[in-house]
C-alpha positions as CSV (number, residue, x, y, z in Angstrom):
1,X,-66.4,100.9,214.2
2,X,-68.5,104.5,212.9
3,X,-69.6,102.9,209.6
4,X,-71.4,99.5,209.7
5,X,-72.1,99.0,206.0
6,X,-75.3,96.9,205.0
7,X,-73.4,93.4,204.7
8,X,-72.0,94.6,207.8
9,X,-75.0,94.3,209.5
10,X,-76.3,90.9,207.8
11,X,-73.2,89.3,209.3
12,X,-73.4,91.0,212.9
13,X,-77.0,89.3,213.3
14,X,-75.8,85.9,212.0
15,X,-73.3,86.4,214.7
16,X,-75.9,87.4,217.7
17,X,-77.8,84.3,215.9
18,X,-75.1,82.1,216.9
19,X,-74.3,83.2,219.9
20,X,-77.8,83.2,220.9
21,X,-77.6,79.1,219.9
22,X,-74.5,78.6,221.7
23,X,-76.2,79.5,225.2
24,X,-78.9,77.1,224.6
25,X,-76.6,74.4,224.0
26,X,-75.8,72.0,226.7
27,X,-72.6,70.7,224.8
28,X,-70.2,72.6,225.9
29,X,-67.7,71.6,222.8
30,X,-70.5,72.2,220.3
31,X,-71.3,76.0,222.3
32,X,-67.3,76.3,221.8
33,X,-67.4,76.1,218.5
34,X,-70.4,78.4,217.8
35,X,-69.2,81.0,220.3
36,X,-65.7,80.5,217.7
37,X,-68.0,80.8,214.8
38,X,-69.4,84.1,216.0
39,X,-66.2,85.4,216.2
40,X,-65.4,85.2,213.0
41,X,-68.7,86.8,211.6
42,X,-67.8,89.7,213.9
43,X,-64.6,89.5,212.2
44,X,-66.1,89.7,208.7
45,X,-68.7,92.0,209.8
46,X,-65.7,94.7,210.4
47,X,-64.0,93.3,207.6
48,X,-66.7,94.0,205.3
49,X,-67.5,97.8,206.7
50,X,-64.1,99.1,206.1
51,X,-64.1,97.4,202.6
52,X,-67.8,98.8,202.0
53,X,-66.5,102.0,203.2
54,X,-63.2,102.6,201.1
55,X,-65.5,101.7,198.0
56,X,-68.2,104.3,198.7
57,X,-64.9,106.6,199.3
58,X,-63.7,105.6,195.8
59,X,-67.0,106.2,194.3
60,X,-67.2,110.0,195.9
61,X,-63.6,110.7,194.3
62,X,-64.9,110.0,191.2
63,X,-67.9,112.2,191.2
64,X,-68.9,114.9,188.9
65,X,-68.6,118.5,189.2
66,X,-71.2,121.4,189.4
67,X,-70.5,121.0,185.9
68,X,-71.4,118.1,184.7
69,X,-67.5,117.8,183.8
70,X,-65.7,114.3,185.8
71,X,-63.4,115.0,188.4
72,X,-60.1,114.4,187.3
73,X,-56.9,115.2,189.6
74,X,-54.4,116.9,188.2
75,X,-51.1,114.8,187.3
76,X,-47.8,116.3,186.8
77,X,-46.4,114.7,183.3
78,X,-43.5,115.1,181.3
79,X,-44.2,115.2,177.6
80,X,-41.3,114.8,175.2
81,X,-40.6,118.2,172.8
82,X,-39.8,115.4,169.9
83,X,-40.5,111.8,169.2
84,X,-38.4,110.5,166.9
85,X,-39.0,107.6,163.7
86,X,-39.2,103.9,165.1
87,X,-35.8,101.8,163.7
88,X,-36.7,100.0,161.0
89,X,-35.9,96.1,161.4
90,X,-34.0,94.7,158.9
91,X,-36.3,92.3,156.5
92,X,-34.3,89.4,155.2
């Protein structure tokens, strides 16, 4: 992982907290399940990165120009040559 994001981090050291707890344990089911709990914060912990990381991404696209002017891509769209009258409904 090249981009360990800030919440990233937070859950990485609650995950070296916990595995630092399950060595002093002398329950070996108890160490089990905070090595298992660990994991998952290192799961998160990457989780969490790449979402941080497509947001900043998101936020960049959407910067402003040299301009001051919003970046806007340029879409393709079809615009109709006539638009006719709605259809009346009939009023009883």
């Amino acid at each position: 992982m090249s981009f360990i994001s800030q919440r990233g981090k937070e859950y990485l050291e609650t995950a070296q907290t916990l595995l630092r707890a399950a060595q002093t344990m002398t329950d070996p089911r108890v160490s089990g399940q905070l090595k298992a709990l660990a994991d998952d914060y290192e799961r998160r912990a990457e989780k969490a990165s790449h979402a941080d990381a497509a947001k900043a991404s998101a936020r960049s696209a959407a910067r402003v120009d040299r301009d001051g002017q919003a970046y806007e891509p340029e879409v393709p769209i079809k615009v109709r040559e006539w638009i006719g009258p709605a259809l009346a409904s009939k009023v009883r």
